[in-house]
VEXKOL-854378 format. One line per 3 residues: their letters; for each residue z, y, x negated of N, C-alpha, C, O. Coordinates in steps of 0.02 Angstrom, whole numbers, plus 32768, in hexadecimal, padded with zeros to 4 digits. Layout:
BEGIN
A> Z Y X Z Y X Z Y X Z Y X  ...
***
This chain:
BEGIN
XXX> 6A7E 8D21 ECB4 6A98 8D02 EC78 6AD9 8CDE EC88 6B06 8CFD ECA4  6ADF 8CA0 EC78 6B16 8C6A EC82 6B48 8C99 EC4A 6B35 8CAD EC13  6B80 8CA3 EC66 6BBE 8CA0 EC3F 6BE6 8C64 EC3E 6BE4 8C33 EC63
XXX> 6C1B 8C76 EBF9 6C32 8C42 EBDF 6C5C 8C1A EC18 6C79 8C43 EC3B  6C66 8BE1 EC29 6CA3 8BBA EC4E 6CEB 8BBA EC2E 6CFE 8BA5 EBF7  6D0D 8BDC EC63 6D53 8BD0 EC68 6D71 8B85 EC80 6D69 8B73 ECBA
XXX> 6D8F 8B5F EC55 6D9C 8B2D EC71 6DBD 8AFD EC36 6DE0 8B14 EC09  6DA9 8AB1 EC3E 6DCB 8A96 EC08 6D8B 8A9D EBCD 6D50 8AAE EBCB  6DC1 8A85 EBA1 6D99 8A73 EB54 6D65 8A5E EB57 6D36 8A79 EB3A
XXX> 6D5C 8A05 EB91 6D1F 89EB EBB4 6CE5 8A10 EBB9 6CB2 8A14 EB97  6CFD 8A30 EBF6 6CCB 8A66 EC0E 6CAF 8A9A EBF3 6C81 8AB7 EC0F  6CC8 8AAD EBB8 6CB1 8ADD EB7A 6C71 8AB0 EB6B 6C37 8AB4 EB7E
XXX> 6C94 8A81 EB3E 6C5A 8A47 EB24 6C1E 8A54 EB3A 6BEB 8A6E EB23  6C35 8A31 EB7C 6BF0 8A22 EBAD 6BCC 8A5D EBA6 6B9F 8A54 EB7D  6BCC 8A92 EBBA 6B9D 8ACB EBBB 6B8C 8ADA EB84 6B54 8AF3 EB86
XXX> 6BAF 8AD7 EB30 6BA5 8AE8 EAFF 6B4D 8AC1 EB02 6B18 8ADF EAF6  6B57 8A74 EB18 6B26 8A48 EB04 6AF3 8A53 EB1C 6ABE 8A49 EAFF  6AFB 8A76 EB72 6AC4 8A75 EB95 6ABB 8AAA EB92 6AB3 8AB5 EBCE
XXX> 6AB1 8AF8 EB69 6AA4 8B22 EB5E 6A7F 8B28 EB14 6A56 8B53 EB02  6A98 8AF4 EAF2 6A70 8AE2 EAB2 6A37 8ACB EAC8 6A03 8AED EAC4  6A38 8A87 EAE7 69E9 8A64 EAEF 69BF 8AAA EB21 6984 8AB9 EB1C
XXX> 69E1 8AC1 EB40 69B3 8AF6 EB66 699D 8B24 EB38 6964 8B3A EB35  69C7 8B30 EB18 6992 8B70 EAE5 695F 8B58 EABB 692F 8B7B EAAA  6968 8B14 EAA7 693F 8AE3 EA85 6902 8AE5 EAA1 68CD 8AEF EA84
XXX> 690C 8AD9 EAE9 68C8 8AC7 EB07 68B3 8AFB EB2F 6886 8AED EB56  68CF 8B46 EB2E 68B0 8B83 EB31 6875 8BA6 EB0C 683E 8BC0 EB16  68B2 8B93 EACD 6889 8B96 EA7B 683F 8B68 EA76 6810 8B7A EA52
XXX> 683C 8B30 EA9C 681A 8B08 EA87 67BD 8B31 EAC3 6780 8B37 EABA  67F4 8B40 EAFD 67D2 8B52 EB48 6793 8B98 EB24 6756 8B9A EB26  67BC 8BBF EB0E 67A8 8C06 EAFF 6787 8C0A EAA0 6769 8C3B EA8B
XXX> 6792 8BDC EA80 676E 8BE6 EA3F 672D 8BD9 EA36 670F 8BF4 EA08  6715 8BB7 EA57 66C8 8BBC EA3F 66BB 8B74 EA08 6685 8B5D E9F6  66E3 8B67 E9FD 66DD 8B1D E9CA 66C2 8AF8 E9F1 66CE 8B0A EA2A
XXX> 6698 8ABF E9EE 6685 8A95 EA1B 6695 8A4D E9FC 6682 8A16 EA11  66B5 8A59 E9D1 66EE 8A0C E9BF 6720 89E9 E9FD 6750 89FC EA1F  66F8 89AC E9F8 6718 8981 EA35 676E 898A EA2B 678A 8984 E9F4
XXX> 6791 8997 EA68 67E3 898E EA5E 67EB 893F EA2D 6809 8941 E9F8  67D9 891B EA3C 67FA 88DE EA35 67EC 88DF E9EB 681E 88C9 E9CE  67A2 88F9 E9AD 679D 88E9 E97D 67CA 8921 E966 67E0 8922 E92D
XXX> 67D6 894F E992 6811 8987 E961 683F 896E E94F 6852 896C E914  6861 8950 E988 6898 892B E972 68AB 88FD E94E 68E1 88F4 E932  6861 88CC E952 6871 88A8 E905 6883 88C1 E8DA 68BA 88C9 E8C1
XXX> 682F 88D8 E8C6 682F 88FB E87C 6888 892A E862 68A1 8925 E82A  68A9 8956 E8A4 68DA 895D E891 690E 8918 E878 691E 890E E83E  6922 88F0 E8B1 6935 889F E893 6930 8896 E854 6963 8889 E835
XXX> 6903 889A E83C 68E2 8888 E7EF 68ED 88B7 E7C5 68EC 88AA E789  68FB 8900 E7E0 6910 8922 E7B4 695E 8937 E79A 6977 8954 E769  6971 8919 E7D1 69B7 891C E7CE 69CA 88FB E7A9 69E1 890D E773
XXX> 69C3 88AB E7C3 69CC 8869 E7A1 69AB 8841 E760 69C4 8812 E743  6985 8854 E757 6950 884E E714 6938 8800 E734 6928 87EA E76B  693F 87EB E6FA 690A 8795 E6EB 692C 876C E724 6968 8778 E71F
XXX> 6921 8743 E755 694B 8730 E795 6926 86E5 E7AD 68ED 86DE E796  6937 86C0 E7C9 6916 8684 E7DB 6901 86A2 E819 6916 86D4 E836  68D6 867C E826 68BE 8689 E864 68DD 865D E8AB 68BF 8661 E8E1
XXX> 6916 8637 E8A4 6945 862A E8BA 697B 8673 E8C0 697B 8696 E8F3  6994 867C E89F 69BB 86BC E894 699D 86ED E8AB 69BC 8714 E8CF  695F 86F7 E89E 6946 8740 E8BB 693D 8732 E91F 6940 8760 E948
XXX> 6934 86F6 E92C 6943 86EB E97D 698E 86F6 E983 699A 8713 E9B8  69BC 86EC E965 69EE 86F4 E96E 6A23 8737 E980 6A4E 8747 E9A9  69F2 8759 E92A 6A01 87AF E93C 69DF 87C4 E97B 6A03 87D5 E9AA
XXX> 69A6 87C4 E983 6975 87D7 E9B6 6982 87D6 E9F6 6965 87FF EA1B  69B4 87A3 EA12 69C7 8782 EA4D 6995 876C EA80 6994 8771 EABD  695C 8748 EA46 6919 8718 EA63 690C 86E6 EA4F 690F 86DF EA12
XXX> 68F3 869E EA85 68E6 866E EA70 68C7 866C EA2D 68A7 869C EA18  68D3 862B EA04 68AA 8633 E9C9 6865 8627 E9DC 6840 8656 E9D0  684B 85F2 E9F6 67F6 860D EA15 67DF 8648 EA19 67A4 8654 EA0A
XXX> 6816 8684 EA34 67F3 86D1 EA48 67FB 86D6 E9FF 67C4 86D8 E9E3  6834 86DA E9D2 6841 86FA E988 6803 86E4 E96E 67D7 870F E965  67F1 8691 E95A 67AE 8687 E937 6773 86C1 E963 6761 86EE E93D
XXX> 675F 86C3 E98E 6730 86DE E9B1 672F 871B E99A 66F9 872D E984  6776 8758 E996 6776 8791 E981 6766 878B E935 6749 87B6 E914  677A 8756 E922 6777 8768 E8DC 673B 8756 E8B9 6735 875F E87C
XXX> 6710 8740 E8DC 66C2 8728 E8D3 66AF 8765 E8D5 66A1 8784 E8A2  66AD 877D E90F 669A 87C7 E915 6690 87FD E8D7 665C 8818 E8C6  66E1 8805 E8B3 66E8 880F E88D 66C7 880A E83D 66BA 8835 E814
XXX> 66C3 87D0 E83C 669B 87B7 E813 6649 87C7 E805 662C 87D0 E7CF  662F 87C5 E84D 65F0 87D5 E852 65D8 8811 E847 65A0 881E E830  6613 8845 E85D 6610 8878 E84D 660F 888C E81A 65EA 88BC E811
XXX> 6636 8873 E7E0 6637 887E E791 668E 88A1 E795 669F 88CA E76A  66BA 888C E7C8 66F8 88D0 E7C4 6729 8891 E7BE 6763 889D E7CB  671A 884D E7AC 674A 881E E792 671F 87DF E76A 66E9 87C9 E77E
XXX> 673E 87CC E738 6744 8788 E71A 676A 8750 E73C 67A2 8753 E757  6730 8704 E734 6767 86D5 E757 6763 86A5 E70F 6732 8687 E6F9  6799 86AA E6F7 67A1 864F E6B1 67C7 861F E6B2 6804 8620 E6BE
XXX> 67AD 85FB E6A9 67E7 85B6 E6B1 6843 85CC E69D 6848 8608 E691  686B 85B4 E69A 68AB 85C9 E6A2 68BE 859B E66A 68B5 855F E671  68E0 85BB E61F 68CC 85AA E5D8 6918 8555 E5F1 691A 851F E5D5
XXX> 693F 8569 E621 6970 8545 E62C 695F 84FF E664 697E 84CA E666  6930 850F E684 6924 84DD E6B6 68DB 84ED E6C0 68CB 8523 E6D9  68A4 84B3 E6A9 686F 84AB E6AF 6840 84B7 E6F1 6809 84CF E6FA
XXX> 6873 8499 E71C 685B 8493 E768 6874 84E3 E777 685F 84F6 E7AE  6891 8509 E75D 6895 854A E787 687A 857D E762 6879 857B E725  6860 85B2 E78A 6841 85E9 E772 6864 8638 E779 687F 8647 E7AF
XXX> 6862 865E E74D 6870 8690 E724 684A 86C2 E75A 6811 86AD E764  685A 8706 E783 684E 8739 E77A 686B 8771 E753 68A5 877D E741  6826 8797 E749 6835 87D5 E724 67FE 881E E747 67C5 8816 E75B
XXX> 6819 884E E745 67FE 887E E736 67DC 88A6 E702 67F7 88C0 E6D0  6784 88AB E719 6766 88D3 E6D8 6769 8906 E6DD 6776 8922 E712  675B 892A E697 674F 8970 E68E 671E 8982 E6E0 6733 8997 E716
XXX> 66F9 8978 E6D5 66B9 8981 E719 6712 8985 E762 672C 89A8 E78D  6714 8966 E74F 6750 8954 E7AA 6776 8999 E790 6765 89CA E7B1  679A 89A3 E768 67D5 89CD E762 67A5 89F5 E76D 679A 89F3 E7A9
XXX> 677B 8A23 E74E 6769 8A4E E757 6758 8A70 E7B3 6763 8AA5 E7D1  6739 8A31 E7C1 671E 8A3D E805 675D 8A3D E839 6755 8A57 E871  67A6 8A1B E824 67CE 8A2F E853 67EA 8A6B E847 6804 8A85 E878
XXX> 67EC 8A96 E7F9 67FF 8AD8 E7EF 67C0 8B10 E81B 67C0 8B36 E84B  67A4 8B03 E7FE 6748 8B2A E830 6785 8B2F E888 6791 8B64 E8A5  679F 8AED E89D 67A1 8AFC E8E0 67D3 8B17 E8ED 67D6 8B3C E91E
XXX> 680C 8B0B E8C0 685C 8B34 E8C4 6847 8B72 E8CA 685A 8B96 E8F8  6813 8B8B E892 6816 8BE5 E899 67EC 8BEE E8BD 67E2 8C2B E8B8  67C3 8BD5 E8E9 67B4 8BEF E924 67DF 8BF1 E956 67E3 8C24 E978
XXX> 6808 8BB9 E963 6829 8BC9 E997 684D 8BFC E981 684F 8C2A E9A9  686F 8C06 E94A 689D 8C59 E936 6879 8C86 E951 6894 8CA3 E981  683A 8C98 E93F 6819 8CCB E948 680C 8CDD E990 6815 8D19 E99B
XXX> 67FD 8CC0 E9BC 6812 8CBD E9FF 684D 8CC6 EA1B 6857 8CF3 EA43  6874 8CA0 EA0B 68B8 8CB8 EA15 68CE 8CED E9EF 6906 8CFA EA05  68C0 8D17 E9BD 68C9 8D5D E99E 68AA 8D91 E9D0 68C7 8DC7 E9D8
XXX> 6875 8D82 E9F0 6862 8DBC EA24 688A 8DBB EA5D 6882 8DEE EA7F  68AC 8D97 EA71 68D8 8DA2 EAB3 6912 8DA2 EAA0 6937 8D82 EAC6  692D 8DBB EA74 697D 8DB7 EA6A 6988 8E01 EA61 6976 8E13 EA2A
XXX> 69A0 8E2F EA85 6991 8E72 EA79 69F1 8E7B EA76 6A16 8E5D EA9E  6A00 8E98 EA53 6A5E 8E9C EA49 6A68 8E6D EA24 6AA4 8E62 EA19  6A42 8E4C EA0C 6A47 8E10 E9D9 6A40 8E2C E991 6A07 8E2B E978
XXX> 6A64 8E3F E976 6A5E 8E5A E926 6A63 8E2A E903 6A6F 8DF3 E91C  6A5B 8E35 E8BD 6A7D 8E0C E889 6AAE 8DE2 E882 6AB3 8DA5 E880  6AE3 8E26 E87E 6B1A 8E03 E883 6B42 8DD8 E8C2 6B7D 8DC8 E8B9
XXX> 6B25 8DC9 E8F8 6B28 8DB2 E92C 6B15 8D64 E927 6B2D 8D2F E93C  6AD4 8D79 E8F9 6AA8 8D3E E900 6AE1 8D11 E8C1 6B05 8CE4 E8D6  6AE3 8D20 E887 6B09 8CFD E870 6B46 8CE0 E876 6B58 8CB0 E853
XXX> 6B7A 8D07 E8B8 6BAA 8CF4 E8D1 6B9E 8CB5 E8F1 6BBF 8C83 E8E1  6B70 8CB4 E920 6B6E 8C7A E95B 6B41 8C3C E91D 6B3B 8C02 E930  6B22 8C52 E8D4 6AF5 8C19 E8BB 6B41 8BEB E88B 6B47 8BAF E87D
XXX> 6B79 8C32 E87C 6BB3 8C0E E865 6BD4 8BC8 E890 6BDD 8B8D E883  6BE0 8BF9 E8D3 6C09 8BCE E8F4 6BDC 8B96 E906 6BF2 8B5D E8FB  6BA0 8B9A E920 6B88 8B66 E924 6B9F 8B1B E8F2 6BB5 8AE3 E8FF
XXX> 6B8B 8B40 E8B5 6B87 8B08 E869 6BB4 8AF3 E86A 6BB8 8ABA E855  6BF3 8B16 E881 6C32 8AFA E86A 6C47 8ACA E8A9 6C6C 8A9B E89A  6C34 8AD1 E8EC 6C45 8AA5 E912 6C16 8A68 E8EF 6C3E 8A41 E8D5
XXX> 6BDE 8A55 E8E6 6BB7 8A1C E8D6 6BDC 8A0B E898 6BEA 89CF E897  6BF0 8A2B E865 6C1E 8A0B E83D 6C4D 89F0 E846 6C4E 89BA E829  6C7D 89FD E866 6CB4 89E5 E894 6CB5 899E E8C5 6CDB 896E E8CE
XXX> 6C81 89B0 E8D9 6C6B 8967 E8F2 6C4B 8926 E8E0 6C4C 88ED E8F6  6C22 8955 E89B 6C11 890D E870 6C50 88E8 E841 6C59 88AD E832  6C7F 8932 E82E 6CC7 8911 E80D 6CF2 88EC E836 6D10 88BB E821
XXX> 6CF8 8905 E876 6D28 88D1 E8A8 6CFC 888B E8C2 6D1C 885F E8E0  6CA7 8880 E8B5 6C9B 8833 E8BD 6C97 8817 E87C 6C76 87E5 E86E  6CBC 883D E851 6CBD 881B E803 6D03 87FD E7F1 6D10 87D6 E7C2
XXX> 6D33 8819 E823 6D71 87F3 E81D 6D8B 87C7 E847 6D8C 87CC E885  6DA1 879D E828 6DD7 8763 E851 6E0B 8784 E88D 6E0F 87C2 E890  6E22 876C E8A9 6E59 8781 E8C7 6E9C 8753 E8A8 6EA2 871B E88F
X> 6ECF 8790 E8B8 6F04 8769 E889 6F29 873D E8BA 6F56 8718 E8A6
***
């Protein structure tokens, strides 16, 4: 088991991040879901962000918009998104997430929990809510500090 890094603030970061996507894709390794990574992450995208251009959703995504249309066809086909014209600009189109999508990315969240609930042994409750606090509150923190100007 990796312990925490002594070092700078930096180097905290860094491991915070690459210990996140690793449990992500532990979670993803060991659950049994057979939801493609890439449509998880939309459908999350979409759930985060709600109604989004599909410009914007390449943007969040950090993928060409060719791959974004492509994923989001997918999506579509699947029944786990809506695509509508964009009520503001004719030429652009509107994603959304359906009931059908939310559901099916909740279906995969609690599998990966549930998997990850069998290997966490010293992991109680109140443990678990400590690290789901601090978590929330760092992602808050960081969506409030790219919400401000600098003075």
């Amino acid at each position: 088991m990796q312990q925490a890094q002594t070092g700078t603030a930096d180097d905290i970061v860094v491991d915070l991040l690459v210990t996140a996507g690793r449990l992500t894709r532990l979670a993803g390794a060991i659950s049994g879901d057979d939801l493609p990574r890439a449509v998880m992450r939309a459908l999350a995208v979409l759930d985060e962000h709600g109604a989004v251009r599909v410009s914007e959703f390449a943007r969040i995504d950090r993928c060409s918009q060719p791959a974004a249309t492509a994923l989001i066809g997918r999506l579509v086909a699947d029944g786990y998104a809506t695509r509508t014209k964009d009520p503001e600009d004719s030429r652009a189109v509107v994603v959304e997430l359906t009931e059908t999508g939310r559901t099916r990315l909740s279906t995969a969240r609690r599998s990966f929990a549930d998997a990850l609930l069998t290997r966490l042994p010293g992991f109680d409750l109140e443990r678990l809510m400590f690290l789901d606090a601090e978590l929330n509150e760092l992602l808050d923190a960081m969506k409030d500090a790219g919400t401000q100007r600098p003075s």
